[in-house]
C-alpha positions in Angstrom: 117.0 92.6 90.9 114.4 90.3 90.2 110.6 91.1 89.9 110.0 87.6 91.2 111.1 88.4 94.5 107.7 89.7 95.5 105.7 86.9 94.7 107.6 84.4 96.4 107.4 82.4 99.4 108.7 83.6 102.2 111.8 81.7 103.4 113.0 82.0 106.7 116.3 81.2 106.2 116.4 83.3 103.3 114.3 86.5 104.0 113.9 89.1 101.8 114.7 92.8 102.9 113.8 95.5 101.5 116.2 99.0 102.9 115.7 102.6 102.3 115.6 105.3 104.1 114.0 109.0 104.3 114.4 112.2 106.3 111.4 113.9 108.7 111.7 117.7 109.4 111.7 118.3 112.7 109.3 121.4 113.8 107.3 123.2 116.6 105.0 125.2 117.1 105.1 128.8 118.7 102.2 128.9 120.0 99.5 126.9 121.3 97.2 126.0 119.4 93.5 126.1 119.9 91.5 122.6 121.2 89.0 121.5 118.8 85.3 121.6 119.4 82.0 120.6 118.9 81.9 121.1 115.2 85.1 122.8 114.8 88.5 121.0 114.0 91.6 121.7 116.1 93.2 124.7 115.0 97.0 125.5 115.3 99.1 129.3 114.1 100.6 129.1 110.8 104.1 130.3 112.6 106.5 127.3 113.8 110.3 127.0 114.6 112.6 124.5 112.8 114.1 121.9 114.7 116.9 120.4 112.5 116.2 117.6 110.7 115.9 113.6 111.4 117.0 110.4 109.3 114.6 107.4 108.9 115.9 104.1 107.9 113.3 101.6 106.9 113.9 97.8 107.2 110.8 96.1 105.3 110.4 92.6 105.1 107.0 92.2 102.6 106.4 88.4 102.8 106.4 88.7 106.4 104.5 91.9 107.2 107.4 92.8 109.5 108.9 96.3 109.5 111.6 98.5 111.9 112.4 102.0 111.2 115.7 103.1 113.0 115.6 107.0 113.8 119.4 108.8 113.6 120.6 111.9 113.6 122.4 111.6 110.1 122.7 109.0 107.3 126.5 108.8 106.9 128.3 105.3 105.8 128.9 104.4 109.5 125.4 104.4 109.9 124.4 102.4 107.1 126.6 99.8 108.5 125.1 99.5 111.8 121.5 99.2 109.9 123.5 95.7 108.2 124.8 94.7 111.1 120.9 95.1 112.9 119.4 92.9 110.1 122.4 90.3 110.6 122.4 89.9 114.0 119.0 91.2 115.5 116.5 91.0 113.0 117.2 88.2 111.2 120.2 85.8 113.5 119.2 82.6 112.1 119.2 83.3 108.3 122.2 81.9 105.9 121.7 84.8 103.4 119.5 88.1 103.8 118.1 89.3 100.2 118.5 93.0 100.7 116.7 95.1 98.1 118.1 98.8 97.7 118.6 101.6 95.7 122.2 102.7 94.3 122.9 105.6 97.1 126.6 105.9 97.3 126.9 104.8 101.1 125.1 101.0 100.0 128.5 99.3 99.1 130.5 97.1 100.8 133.2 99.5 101.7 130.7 101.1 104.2 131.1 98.2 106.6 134.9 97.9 106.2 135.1 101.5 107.0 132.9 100.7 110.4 133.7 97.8 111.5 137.3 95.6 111.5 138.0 93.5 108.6 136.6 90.2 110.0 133.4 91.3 111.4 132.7 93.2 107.9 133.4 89.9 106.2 131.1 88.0 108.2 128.4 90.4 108.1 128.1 90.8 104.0 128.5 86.7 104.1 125.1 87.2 105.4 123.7 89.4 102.7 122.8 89.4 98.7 122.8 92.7 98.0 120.2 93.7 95.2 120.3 97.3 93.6 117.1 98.3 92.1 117.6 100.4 88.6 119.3 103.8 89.1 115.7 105.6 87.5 113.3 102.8 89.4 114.0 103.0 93.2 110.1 102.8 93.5 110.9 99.1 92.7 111.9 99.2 96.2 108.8 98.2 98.3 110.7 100.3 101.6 110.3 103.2 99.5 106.0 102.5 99.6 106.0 101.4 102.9 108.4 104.7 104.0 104.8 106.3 102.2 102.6 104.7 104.1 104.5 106.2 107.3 104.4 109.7 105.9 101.0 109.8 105.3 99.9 107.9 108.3 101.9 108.7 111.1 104.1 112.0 110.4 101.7 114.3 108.3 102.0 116.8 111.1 104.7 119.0 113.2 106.6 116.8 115.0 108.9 119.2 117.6 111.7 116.6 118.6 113.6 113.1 117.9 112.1 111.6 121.1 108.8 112.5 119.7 109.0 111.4 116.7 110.5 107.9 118.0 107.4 107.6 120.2 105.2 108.1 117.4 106.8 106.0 115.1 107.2 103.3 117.1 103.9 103.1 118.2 103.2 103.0 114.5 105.5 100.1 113.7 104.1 98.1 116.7 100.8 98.1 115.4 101.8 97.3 111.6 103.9 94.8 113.0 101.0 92.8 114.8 98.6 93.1 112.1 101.2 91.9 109.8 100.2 94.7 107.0 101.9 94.2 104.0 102.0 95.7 100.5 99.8 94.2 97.6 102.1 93.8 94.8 100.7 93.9 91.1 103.4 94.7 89.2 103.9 91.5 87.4 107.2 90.3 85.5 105.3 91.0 82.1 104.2 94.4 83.0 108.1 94.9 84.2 109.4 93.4 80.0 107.2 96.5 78.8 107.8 99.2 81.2 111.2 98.1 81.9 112.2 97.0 78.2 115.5 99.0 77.8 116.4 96.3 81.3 116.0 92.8 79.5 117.5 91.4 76.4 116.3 91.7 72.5 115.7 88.2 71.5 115.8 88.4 67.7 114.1 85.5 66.1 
């Protein structure tokens, strides 16, 4: 993976992807809680029921300011392959080659797609994408991995009680990112990448 990547130009037939994804618990409360009032913040009981457990996969494309996160029930290879095949044909249909950024989770391989789909639609699908692995000890190289952050803090640092919930919310939270077309400041630079990074690039010995 190149640091480089970041600091680019965004090219449309050539986007750049960054993938990851996350997991939200799922939980409600037992009872109801108490409205807030003047001078007194809403107040909820400390008891709440677990409600299994949802998957977030985050699609962020940072020189565009365009996100989708894709709510599942699971995180299995067959879903990872529907995520490739959403970026091919939905998110990005006009682009020769998608730059996907990920980290090295053992359903982000190419067998994932054979195992979904048939042989020929596999194919054409990873003809449409560079797969880039960020380092096995610096997945926060992945910039889905800040922007899967930014969601945690902003949208789902509460209970949540069910998946049509939680897609409501976070929808409502990707439309609005989406149209003010945040994006993430980068400032880690290639040179600050030789030094933290140094057992990752060559010794040049004079």
């Amino acid at each position: 993976m190149s640091n480089g990547f970041y600091t680019s130009i965004d090219n449309p037939r050539y986007p750049l992807v960054c993938f990851d994804e996350s997991s939200k618990q799922l939980i409600q409360g037992t009872r109801t809680p108490h409205p807030m009032k003047p001078g007194q913040p809403a107040r909820e009981d400390f008891e709440y029921q677990r409600n299994g457990t949802a998957n977030l996969f985050m699609c962020f494309a940072p020189l565009k300011g365009w996100r989708h996160v894709e709510v599942t029930d699971r995180r299995i290879q067959l879903d990872y392959a529907d995520q490739m095949k959403y970026l091919v044909d939905v998110a990005f249909p006009d682009a020769i080659k998608i730059r996907l950024v990920q980290d090295n989770l053992n359903t982000h391989v190419k067998a994932s797609l054979y195992k979904a789909f048939p042989p020929a639609e596999a194919r054409s699908i990873l003809n449409r994408l560079e797969f880039h692995y960020t380092p096995k000890h610096g997945s926060w190289l992945n910039m889905a991995e800040i922007e899967l952050s930014v969601l945690s803090r902003q949208c789902l640092d509460r209970r949540i009680p069910d998946t049509d919930t939680l897609k409501a919310e976070i929808d409502a939270w990707e439309t609005q990112r989406n149209q003010t077309a945040n994006t993430i400041d980068w400032r880690f630079t290639t040179q600050d990448a030789r030094i933290k990074l140094k057992h990752l690039y060559p010794a040049i010995q004079d």
